[in-house]
Backbone bond lengths (Angstrom), bond angles and torsions (degrees), N, CA, C in turn:
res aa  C-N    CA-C-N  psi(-1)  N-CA   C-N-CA  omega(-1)  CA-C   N-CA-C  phi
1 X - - - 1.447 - - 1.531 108.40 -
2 X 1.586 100.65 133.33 1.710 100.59 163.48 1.331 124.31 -135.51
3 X 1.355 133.32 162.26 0.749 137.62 -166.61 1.810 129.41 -166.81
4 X 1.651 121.35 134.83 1.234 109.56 -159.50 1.887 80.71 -144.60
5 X 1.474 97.53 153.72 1.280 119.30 -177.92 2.156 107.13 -80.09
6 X 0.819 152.93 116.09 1.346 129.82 127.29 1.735 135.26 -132.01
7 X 1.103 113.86 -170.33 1.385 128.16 -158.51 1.340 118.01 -85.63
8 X 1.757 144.27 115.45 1.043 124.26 -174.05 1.624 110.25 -78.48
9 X 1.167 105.25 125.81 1.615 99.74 -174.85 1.911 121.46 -101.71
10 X 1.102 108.59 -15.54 1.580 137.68 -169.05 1.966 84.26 -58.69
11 X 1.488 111.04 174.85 1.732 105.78 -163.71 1.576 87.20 -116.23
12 X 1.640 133.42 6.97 1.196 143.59 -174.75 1.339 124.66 -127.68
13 X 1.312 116.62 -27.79 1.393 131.43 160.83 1.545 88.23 80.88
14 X 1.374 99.53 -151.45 1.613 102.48 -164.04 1.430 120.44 -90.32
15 X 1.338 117.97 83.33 1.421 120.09 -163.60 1.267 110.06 -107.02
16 X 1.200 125.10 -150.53 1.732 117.00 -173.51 1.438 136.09 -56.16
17 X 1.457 101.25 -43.59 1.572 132.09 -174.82 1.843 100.42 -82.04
18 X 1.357 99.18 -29.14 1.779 88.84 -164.73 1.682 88.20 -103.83
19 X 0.982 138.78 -23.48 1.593 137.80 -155.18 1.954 79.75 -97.48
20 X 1.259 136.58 -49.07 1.278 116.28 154.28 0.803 136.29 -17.58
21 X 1.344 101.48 -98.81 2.018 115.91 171.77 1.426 120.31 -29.87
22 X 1.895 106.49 -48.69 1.596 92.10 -176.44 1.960 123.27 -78.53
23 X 1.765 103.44 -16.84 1.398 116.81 174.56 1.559 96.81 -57.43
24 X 1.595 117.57 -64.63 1.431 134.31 -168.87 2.062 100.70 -47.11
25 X 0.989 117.58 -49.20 1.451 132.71 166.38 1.150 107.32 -42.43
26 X 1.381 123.97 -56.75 1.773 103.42 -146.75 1.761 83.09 -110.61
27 X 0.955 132.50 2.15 1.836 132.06 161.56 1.867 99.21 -56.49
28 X 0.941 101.34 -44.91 1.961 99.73 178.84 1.384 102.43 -63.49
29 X 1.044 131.86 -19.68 1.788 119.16 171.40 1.475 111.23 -105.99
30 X 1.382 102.26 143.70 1.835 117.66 175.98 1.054 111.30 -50.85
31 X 1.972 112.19 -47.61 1.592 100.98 -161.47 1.118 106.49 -85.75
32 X 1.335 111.87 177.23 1.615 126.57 -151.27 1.833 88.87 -109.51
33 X 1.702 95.45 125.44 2.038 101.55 170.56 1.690 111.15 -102.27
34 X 0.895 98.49 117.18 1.983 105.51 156.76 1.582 89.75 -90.46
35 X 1.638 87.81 140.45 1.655 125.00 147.38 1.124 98.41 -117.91
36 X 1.855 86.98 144.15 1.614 100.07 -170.48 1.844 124.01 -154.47
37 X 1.105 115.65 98.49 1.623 115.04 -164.71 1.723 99.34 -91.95
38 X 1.092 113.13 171.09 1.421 137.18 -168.07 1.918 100.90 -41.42
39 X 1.908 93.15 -55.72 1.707 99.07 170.86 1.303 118.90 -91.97
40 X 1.315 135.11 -39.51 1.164 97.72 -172.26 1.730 100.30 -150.96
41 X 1.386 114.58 171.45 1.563 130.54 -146.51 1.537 102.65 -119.65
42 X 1.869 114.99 122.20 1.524 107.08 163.19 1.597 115.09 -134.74
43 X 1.641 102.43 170.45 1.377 96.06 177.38 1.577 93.01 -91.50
44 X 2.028 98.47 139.47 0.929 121.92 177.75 1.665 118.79 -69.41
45 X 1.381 106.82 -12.67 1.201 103.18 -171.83 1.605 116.12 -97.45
46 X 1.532 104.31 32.16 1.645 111.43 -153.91 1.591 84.60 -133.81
47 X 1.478 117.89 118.90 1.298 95.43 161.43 1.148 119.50 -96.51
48 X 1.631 151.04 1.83 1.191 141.91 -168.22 1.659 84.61 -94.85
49 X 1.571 145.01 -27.73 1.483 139.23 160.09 1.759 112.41 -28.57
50 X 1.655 95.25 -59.45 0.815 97.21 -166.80 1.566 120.17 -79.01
51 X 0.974 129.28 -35.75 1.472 135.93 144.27 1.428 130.68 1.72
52 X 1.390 84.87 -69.68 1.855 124.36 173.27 1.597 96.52 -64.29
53 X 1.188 117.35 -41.68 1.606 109.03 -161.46 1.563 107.27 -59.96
54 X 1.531 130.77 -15.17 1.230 124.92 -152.47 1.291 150.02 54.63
55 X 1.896 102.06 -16.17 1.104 107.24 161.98 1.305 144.52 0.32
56 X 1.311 158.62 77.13 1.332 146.86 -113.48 1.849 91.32 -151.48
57 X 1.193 109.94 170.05 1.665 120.10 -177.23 1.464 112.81 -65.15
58 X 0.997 137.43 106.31 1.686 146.19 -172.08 0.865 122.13 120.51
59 X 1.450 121.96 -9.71 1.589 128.03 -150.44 1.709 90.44 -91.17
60 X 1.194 121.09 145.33 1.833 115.84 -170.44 1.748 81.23 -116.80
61 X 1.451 80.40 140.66 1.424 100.12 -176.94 1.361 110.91 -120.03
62 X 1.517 127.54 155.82 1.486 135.31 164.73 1.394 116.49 -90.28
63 X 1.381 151.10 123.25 1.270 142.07 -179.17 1.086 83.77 -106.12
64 X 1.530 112.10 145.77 1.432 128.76 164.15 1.216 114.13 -135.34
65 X 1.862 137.14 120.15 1.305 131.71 134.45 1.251 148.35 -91.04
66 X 1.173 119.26 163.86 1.610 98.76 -178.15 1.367 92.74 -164.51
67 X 1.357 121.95 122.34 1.208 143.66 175.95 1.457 122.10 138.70
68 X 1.892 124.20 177.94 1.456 92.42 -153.36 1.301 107.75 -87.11
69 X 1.773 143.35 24.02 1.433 100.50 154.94 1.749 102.88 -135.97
70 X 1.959 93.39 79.94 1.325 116.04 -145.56 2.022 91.82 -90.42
71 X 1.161 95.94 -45.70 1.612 106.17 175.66 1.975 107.14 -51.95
72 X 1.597 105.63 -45.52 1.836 88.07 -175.88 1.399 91.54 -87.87
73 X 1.058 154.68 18.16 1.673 157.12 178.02 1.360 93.29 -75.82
74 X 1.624 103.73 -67.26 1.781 110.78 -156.09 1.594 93.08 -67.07
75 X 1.136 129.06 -37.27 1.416 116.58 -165.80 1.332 120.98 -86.26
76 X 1.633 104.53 -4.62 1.651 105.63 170.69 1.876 106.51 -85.53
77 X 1.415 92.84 -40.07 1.515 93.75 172.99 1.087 135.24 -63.50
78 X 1.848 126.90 -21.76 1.521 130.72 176.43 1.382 93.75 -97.28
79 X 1.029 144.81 21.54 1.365 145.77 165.68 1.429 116.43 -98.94
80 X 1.500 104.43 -45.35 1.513 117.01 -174.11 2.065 84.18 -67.98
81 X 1.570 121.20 -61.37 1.489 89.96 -157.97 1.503 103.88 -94.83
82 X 1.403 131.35 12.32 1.759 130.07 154.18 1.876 103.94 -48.20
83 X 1.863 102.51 -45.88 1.218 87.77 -173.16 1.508 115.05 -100.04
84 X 1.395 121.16 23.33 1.443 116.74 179.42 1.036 128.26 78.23
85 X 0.864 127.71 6.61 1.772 153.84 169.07 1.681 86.32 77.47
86 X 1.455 127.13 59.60 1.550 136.02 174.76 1.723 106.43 27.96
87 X 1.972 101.26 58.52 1.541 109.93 159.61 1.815 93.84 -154.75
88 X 1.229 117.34 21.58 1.634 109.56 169.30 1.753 127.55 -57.13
């Protein structure tokens, strides 16, 4: 299992178009992603989860993978929201 903390930076956080793309994203990897804020925990690979999560711009998040191609998982995923789902 791995896991790295970061920052949603996008001015919408994870809303339809970006809670898409990144669900649609991490479906190409085996291992299984939690997103995860201070309150509460989703599967990353769900976008109506993530939707629901509220997630919003500031909110610091935990990415978590775990499975075997759990290491390029986390790094496709802090990439997708480092760059804002390409609307920062």
């Amino acid at each position: 299992m791995v896991s790295r903390q970061i920052t949603i930076v996008n001015r919408d956080g994870f809303h339809m178009r970006a809670a898409g793309d990144f669900a649609k994203a991490m479906a190409t990897f085996n291992s299984e992603v939690t997103v995860s804020s201070a309150t509460k925990s989703v599967n990353g690979k769900s976008m109506m989860h993530l939707i629901a999560s509220g997630f919003q711009k500031g909110t610091e998040l935990t990415i978590q993978c775990e499975g075997p191609d759990e290491a390029a998982q986390l790094e496709a995923a802090c990439a997708m929201i480092a760059s804002g789902f390409g609307e920062a």
